[in-house]
C-alpha positions in Angstrom: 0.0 0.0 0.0 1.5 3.6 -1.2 1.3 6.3 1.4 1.4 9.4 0.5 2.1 12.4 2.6 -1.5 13.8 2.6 -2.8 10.0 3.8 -0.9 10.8 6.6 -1.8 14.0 7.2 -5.5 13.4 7.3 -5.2 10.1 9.2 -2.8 10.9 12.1 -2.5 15.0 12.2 -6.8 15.2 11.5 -5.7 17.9 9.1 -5.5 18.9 5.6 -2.5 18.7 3.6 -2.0 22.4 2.7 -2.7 23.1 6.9 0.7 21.3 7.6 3.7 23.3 8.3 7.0 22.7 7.0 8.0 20.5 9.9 4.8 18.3 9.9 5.4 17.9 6.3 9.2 16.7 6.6 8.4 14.1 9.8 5.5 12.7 7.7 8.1 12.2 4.6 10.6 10.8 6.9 8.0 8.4 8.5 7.0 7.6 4.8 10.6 6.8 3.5 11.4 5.4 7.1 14.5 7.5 7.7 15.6 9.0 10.9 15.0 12.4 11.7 17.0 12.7 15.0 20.2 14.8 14.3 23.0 16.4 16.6 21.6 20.1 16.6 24.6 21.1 18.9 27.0 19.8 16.2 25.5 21.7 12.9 25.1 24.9 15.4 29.3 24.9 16.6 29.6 24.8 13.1 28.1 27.5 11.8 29.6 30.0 14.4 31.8 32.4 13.6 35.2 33.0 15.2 33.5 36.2 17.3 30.4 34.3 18.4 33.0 31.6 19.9 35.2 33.9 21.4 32.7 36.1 23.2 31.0 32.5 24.3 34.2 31.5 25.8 34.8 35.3 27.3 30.9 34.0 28.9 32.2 31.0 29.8 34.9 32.5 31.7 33.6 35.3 33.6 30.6 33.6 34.7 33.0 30.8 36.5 33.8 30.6 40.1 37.5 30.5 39.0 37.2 33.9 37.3 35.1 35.6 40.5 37.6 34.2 43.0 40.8 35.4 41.1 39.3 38.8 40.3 38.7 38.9 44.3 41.9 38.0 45.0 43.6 40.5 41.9 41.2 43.0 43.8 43.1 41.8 47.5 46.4 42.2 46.1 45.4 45.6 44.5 44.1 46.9 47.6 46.7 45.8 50.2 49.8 47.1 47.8 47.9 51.0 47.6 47.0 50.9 51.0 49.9 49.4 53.3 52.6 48.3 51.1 53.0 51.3 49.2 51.8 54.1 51.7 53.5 56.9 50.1 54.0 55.8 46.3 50.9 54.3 45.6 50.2 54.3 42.3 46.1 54.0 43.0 45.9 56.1 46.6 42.5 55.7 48.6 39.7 56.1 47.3 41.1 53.5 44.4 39.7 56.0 41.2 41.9 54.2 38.5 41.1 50.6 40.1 36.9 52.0 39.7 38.3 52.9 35.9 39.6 49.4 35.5 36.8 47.9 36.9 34.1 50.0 35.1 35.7 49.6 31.8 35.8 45.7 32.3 32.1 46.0 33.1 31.2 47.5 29.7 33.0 45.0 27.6 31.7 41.9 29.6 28.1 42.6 30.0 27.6 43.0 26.0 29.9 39.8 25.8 27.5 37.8 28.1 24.5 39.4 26.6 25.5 38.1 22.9 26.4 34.4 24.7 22.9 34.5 26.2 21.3 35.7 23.0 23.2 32.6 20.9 22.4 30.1 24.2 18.5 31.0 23.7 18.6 30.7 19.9 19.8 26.9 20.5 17.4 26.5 22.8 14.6 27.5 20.1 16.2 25.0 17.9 16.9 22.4 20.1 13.1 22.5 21.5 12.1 22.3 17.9 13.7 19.4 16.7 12.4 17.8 20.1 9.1 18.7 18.7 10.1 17.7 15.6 11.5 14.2 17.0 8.2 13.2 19.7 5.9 14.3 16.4 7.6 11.5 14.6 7.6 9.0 17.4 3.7 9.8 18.1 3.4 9.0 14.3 5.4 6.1 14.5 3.5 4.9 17.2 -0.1 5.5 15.5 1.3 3.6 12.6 2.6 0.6 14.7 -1.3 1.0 16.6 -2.5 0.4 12.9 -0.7 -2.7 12.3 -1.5 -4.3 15.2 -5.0 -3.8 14.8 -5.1 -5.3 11.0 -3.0 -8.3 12.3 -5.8 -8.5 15.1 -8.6 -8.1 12.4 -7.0 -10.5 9.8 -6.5 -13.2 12.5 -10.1 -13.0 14.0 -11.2 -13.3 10.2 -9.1 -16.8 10.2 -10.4 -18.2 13.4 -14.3 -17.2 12.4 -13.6 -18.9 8.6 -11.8 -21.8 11.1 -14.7 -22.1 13.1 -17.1 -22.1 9.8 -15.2 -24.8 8.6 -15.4 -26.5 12.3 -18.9 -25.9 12.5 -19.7 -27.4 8.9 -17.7 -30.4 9.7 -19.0 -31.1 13.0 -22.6 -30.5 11.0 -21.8 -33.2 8.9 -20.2 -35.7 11.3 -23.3 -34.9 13.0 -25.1 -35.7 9.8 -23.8 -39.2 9.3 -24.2 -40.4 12.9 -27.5 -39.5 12.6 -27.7 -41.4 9.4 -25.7 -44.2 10.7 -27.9 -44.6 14.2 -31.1 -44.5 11.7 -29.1 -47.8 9.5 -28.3 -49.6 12.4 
């Protein structure tokens, strides 16, 4: 039996072929030429970055770590204790620390847009990812549905054996009955 792709469509999605998206369309092909649809989604994304979106994803990477916050503390330590004890009369960032605020505040404005574009790329694979999910549990409902099928037709084709079985029982025990009948009548 050919399937075609609008079979399935009215069958298991209870729509019309022109209602289906793109996606519906592509998982009802694939269930059609029984291929796969599962893919590594993390795999084409890595590459098709460029060398700025993995740069400012490992710049994220890093300055959101523990490692990162606990050296910067400590680099903020260090700077501290030189200006204030160490070098109480050359320091070369004197109380109230303005060039250290510089440091710090310039560092601020080149991280935070750094983060913000790694967040912006980490929700675009999550929109992609949760779509090929979609795209994935839409083909194993289908898949199901079509398994559901073919159990029930091997369930319908084997009670049509066993009532043309019994016919065939019942006719023969008819007839055995038949010639006892006609042998208790001769003898």
């Amino acid at each position: 039996m050919h399937k075609t792709v609008a079979d399935l469509a009215g069958r298991w999605l209870t729509r019309k072929p022109e209602a289906l998206t793109d996606l519906e369309h592509r998982v009802l092909q694939s269930a059609i030429d029984r291929k796969a649809i599962a893919k590594n989604t993390a795999k084409a994304y890595k590459e098709r970055q460029s060398f700025g979106e993995r740069l400012a994803d490992s710049i994220a990477r890093v300055g959101g770590s523990w490692t990162f916050i606990l050296s910067f503390l400590l680099f903020l330590v260090v700077w501290t204790v030189a200006n204030v004890y160490l070098l109480r009369t050359d320091a070369f960032d004197p109380y109230p620390f303005i060039f250290l605020n510089l440091v710090l505040s310039m560092l601020a404005a080149i991280q935070a847009p750094v983060i913000m574009m790694s967040q912006n790329r980490q929700t675009e694979r999550d929109r992609i990812d949760a779509t090929h999910d979609y795209e994935v549990n839409l083909k194993a409902e289908i898949e199901i549905m079509a398994l559901h099928e073919k159990l029930d037709e091997l369930r319908h084709q084997e009670m049509l054996a066993m009532r043309d079985k019994l016919t065939e029982l019942t006719e023969m025990m008819q007839r055995l009955e038949a010639r006892l009948v006609a042998d208790g009548r001769a003898g």
